[in-house]
C-alpha positions in Angstrom: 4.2 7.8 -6.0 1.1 9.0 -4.4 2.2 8.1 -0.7 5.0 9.9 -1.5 2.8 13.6 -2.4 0.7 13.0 0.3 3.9 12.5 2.6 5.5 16.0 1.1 2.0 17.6 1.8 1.7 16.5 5.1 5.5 17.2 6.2 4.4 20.8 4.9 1.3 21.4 6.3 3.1 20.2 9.9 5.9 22.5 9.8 3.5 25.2 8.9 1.4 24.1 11.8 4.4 23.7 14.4 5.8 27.2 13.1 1.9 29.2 13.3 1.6 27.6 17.1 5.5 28.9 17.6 4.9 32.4 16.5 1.6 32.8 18.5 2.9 30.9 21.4 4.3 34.1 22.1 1.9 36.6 21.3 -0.3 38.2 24.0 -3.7 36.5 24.1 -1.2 33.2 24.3 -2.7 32.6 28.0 -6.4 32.6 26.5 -6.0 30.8 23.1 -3.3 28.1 24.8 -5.5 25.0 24.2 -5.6 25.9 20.3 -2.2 26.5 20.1 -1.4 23.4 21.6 -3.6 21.5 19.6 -2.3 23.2 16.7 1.2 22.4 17.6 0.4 18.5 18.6 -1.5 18.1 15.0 1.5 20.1 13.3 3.6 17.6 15.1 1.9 14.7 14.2 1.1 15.8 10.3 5.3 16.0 10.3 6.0 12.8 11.3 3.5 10.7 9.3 4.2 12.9 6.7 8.2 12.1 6.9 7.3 8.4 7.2 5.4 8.0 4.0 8.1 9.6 2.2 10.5 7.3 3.8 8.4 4.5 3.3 7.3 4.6 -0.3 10.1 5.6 -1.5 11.1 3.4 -4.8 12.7 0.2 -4.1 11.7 0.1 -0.9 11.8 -3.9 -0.2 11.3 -5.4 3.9 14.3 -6.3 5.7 15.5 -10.1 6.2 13.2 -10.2 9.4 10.2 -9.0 7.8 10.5 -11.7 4.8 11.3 -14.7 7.5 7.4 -12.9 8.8 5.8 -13.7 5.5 7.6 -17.1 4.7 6.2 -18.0 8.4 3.0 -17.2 7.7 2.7 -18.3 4.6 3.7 -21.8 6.0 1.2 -21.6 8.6 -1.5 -20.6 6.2 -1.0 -23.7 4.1 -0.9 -25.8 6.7 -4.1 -25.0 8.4 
């Protein structure tokens, strides 16, 4: 569950991010404050996405697909044997 506030924070705090750098993008210092609108738009892009993936990821019942629990069987295999 906490994953899961974090990943609605994050998702937030990127789209307000990518949506500041947008507006200002525009504006006309742009060509003098370009590096911090980039930067503010790369880490607005980047606090999305994570953010997106730790909702999708802890969501409840989230359980590995086949391929990831033939993973774990092999290493567990390999573990006992060594």
């Amino acid at each position: 569950m906490e994953g899961k506030i974090w990943g609605i924070l994050l998702s937030v705090l990127g789209i307000g991010g990518l949506i500041w750098a947008l507006i200002y993008i525009n504006g006309p210092e742009a060509s003098t404050h370009l590096p911090v609108l980039v930067a503010a738009g790369v880490c607005g892009a980047l606090a999305f996405f994570v953010g997106i993936w730790l909702v999708d990821h802890k969501r409840s019942g989230h359980k590995p697909g086949k391929a990831g629990l033939m993973r774990m069987a092999e290493r567990e295999h390999s573990t006992i044997g060594a």
